[in-house]
C-alpha positions as a printed NumPy array, in Angstrom:
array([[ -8.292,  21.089,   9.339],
       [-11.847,  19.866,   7.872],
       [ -9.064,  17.411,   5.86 ],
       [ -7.911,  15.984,   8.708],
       [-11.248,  15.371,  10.799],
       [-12.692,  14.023,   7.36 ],
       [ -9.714,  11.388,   7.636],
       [-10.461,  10.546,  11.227],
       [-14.179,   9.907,  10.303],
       [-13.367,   7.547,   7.036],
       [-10.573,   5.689,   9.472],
       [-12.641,   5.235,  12.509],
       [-15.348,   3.653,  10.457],
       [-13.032,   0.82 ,   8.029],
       [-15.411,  -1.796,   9.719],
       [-17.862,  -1.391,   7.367],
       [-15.884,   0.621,   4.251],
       [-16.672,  -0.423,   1.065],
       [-13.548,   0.668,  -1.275],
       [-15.749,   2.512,  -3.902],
       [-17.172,   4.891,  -1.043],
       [-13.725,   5.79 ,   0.304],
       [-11.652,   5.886,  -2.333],
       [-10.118,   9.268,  -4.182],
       [ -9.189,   9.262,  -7.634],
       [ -6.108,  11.121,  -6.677],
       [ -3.017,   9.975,  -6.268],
       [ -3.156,   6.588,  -7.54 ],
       [ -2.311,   3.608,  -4.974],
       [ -0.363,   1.111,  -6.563],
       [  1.439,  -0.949,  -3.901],
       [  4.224,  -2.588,  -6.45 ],
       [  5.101,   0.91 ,  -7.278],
       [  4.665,   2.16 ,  -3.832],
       [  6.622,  -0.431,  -2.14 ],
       [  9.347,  -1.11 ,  -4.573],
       [ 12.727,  -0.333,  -3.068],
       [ 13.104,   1.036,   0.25 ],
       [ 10.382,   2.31 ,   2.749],
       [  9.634,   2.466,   6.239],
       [  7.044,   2.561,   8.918],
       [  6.101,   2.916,  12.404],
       [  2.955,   2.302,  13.994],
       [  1.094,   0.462,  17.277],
       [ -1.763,  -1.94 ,  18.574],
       [ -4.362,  -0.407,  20.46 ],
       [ -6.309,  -2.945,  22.089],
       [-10.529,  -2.694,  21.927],
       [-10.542,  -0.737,  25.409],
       [ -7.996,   2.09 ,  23.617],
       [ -4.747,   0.918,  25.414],
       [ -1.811,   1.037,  23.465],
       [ -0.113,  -2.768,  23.527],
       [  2.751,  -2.479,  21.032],
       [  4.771,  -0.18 ,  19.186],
       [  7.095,  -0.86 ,  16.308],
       [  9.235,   0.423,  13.666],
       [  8.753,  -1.353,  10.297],
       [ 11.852,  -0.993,   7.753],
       [ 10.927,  -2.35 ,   4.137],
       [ 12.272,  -3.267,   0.991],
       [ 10.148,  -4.26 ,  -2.269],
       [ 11.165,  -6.314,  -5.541],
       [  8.639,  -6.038,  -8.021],
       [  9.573,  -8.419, -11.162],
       [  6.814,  -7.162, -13.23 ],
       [  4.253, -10.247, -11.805],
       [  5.129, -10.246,  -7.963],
       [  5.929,  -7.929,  -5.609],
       [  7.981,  -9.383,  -2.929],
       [  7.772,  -7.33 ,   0.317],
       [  9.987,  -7.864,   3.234],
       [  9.02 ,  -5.999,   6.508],
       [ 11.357,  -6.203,   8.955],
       [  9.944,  -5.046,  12.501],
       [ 11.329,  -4.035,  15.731],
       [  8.997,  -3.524,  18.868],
       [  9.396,  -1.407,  21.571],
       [  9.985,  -4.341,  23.915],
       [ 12.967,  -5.403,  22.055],
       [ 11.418,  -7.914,  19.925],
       [ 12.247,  -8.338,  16.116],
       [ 10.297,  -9.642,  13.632],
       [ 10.723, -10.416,   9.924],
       [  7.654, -10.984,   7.11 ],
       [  7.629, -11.492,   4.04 ],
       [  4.995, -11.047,   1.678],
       [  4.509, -11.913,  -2.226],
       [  1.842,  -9.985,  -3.583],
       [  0.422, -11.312,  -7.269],
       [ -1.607,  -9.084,  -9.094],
       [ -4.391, -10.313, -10.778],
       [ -6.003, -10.164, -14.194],
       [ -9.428,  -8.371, -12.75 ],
       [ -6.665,  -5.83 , -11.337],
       [ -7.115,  -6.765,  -7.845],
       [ -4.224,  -9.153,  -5.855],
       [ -3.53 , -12.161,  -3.868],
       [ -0.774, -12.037,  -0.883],
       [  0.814, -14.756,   1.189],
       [  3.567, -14.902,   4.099],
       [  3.967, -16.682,   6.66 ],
       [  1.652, -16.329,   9.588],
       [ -0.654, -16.477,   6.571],
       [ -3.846, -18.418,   7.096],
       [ -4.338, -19.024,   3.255],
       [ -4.428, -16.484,   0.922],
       [ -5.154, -12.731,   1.613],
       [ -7.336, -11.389,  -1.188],
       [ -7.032,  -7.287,  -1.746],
       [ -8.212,  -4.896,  -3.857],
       [ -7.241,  -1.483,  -4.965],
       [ -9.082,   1.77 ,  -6.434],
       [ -7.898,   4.96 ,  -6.814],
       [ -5.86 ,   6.067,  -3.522],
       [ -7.065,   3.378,  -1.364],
       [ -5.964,  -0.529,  -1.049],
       [ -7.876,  -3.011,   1.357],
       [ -6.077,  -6.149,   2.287],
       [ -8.105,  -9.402,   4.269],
       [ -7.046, -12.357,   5.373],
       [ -6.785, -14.437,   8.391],
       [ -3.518, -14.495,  10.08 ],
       [ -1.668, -17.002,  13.304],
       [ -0.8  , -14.248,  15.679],
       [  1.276, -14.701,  18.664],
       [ -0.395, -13.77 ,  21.969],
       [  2.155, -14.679,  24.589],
       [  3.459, -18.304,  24.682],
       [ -0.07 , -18.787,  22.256],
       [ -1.199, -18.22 ,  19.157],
       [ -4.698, -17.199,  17.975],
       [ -6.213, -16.988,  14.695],
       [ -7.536, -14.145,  13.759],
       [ -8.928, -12.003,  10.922],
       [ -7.574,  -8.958,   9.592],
       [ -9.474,  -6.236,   7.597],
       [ -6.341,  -4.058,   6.627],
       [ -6.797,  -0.262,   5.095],
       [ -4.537,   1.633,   3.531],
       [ -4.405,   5.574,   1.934],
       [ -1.926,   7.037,   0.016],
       [ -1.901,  10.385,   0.729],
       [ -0.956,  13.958,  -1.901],
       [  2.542,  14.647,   0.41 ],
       [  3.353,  10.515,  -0.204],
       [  2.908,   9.126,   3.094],
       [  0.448,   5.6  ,   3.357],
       [ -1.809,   5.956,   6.563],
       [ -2.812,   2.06 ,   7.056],
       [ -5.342,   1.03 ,   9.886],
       [ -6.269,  -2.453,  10.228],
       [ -9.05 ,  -4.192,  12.506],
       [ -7.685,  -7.071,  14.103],
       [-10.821,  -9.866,  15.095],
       [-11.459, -12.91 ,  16.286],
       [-14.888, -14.698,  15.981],
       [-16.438, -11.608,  14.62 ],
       [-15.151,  -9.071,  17.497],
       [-12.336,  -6.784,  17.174],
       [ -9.821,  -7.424,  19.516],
       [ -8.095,  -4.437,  18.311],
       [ -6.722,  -1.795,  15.604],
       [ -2.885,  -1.81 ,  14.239],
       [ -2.299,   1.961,  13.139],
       [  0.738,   2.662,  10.73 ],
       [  1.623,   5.125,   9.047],
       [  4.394,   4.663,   5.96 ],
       [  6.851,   7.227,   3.97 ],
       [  9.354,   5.895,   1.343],
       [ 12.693,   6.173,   1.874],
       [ 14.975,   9.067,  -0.744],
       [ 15.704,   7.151,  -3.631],
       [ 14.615,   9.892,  -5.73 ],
       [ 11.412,   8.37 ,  -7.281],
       [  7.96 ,   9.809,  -6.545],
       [  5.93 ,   8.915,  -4.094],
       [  2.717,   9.965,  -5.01 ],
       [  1.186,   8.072,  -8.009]])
């Protein structure tokens, strides 16, 4: 139980998280391991006043060629709405990578250590018939049974508009999960 409340701490505080305070050694997060072949998600944005806006499913399917991962998410809200991105990760020489897709404001710069990944970038999100530009900072833990618990601030001119929680489990293709 102390595990779990521990968790809830490090998560509700990512605003500030520096990877080398939250990171475990144990397992090792590497996303084009991780996210090669088939996964999937689910997960929901909870607006800054704690109401829950959006749910969605999230099936995935990584390439990694050895330079790039190439991951494509495709989504499906709970209003009916689908959604497809996809995003080529390039890891870099210092070990940490850069990701684009579309929606993309630039180039998302991430880094990884031990168990954790943290993923920024600014991103053209549809808000009704709108769209807004806004800044995500995007955590993610691999945890010992597999599973990837991902929160992500969502803000716009320095306020958080909201938090996207996910959490993601790879699909049987008899590989490990856990690095």
């Amino acid at each position: 139980m102390s595990l779990m409340v521990g968790l809830a701490l490090v998560l509700a505080g990512c605003g500030g998280m520096k990877i080398d305070d939250v990171s475990r050694p144990d397992p090792v997060f590497r996303i084009e391991d991780y996210f090669q072949g088939k996964s999937a998600a689910t997960g929901m944005f909870v607006d800054r006043f704690g109401k829950v806006r959006r749910q969605f499913v999230v099936d995935l399917d990584g390439v990694w060629d050895g330079q790039r991962l190439t991951l494509t998410e495709d989504f499906r809200y709970d209003d009916g709405e689908t959604e497809r991105r996809v995003w080529v990760f390039a890891r870099q020489p210092d070990g940490s990578y850069e990701g684009r897709a579309d929606g993309v404001i630039g180039t998302g710069r991430a880094q990884a250590r031990g168990n954790a990944f943290n993923l920024r970038y600014r991103f053209s999100l549809k808000v009704g018939e709108d769209r807004w530009e806004v800044d995500f900072d995007d955590w993610m833990f691999l945890q010992p049974d597999g599973v990837v618990l991902n929160r992500a601030s969502v803000t716009k001119f320095g306020f958080e508009i909201g938090t996207v929680i996910v959490s993601f489990r790879r699909l049987n293709d008899g590989r490990p999960a856990a690095g």
